[in-house]
N, C-alpha and C positions, 0 to 999 in steps of 0.2 A: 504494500500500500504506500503511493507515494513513492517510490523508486527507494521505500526500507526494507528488508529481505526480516521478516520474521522466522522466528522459531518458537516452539513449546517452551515455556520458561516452567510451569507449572500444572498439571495435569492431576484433578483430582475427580469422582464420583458424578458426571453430570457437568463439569465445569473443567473448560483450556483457559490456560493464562498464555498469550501470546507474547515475546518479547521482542523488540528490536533496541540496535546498540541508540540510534537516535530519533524514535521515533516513540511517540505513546506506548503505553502495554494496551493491550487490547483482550477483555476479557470476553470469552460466550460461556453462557450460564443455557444448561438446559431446562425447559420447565414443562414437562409432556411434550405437545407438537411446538409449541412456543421456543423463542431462542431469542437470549436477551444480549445483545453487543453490548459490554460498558467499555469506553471510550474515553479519559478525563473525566469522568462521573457524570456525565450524561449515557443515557441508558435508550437503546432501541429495541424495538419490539420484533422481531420478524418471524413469520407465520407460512406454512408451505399448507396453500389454500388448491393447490391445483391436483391434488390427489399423486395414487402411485404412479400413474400414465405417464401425468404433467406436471412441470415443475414450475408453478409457476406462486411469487410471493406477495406476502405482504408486507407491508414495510412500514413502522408509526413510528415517529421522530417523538423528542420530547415534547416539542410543542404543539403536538396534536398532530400535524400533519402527517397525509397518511398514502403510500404509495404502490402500486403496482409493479413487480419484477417480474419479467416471462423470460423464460431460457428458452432460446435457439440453439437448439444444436450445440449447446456449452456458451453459446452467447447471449449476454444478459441484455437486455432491456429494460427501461424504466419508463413508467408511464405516470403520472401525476391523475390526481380523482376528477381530474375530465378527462384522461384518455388523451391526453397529450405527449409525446416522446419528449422525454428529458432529456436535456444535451448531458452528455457525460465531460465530469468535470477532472481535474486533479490527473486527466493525461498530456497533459501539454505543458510546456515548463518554460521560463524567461530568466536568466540566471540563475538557474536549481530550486526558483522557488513555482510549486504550481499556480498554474491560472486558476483561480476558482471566483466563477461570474460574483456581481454585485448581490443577484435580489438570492441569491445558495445563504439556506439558514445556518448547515454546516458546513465543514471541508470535507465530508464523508459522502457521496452520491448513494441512490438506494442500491445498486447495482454492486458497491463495493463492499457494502455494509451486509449484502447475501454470500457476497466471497469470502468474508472472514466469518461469517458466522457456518456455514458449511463447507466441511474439509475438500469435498468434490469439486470445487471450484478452484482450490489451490495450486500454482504453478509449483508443479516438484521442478526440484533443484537437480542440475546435473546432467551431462548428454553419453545417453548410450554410446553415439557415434566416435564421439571421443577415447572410450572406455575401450572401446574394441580396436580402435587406431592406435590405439595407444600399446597391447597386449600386440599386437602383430607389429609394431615397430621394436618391443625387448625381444619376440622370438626369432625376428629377420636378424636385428643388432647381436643376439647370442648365438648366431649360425655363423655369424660374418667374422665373431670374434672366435669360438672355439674352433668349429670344422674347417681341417683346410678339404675336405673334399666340396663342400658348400663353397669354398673360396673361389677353386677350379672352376666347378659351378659358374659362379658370376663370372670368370673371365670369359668364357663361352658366351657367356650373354652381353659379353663389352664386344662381341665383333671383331675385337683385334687381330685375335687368329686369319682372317680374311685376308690381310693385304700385309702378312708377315709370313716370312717361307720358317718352319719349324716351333711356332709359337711356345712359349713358356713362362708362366710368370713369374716374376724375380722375385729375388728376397724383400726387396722394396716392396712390391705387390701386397705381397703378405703381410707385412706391416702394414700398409695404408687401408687393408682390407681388416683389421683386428682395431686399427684408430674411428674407423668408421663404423665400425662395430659399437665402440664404446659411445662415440657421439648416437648412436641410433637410440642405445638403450637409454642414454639420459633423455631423450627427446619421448619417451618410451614412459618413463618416467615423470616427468613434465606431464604432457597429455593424461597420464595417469589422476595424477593429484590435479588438473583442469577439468577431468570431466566430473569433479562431483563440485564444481564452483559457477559450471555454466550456465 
């Protein structure tokens, strides 16, 4: 929320305590179908009015006002009690600090206020993509480094032998193929510890 990356600070019976290093705590209080956001001590109400099918919410501020949230497809909408589309606020930013319009009673949109209050909305942390880039760059870098037959290997696949009469790789080769080795696995490594930060 707000470009702060939350975590679980406290987890108890019916109640998450949300933490970020610079940003509010943010508590959700279960209460049967009810789910109460406290936020700075203002407290929201939100309500999953759309049954198992649909997901679709309610949303009552402190000050009475009261809103509509409909998921598409994992994307939220907000409508106001005429059935008006909310602009969604708090995504746009002007020197780090967000835009949030003039007549916005909070800096909380109802759409954000259903994200933090249900886990299923939450962006996990972290890219597969990387996780497995990362695992195939220590097993290529520990072939490169240990086997010289993986070495051979790659020379074959440098082409040199082509337009060399007797080809063989030097002692250099093999060095520069065990240097390269090491540089892959720390890149291997890297990627590693990047894929659960992305």
């Amino acid at each position: 929320m707000y470009q702060h990356k939350y975590k679980v600070g406290e987890l108890q019976s019916g109640q998450v305590l949300y933490q970020a290093k610079n940003g509010p705590s943010i508590k959700v209080r279960k209460d049967g179908e009810l789910r109460i956001v406290t936020i700075q001590a203002n407290e929201y109400f939100i309500k999953n009015v759309g049954g198992e099918s649909l997901n679709n919410y309610e949303v009552n501020y402190p000050n009475g006002h009261q809103y509509k949230v409909e998921d598409n497809s994992g994307f939220l909408l907000s409508f106001d009690q005429k059935g008006e589309l909310v602009t969604e606020y708090g995504t746009l930013y002007v020197n780090g600090k967000p835009i949030i319009p003039g007549g916005a009673e909070t800096p909380y949109s109802p759409s954000q206020l259903v994200t933090a209050a249900y886990p299923e909305y939450h962006t996990k942390q972290g890219s597969l993509f990387l996780l497995y880039l990362s695992f195939f760059f220590m097993i290529l870098g520990w072939c490169s480094f240990r086997y010289r037959k993986f070495q051979d290997f790659q020379f074959l696949l440098s082409f040199h032998w082509l337009w060399v009469n007797d080809p063989e790789p030097s002692d250099f080769y093999y060095f520069m193929s065990k240097v390269g080795g090491v540089i892959l696995m720390g890149a291997g490594v890297f990627f590693f510890v990047k894929s659960f930060f992305a």
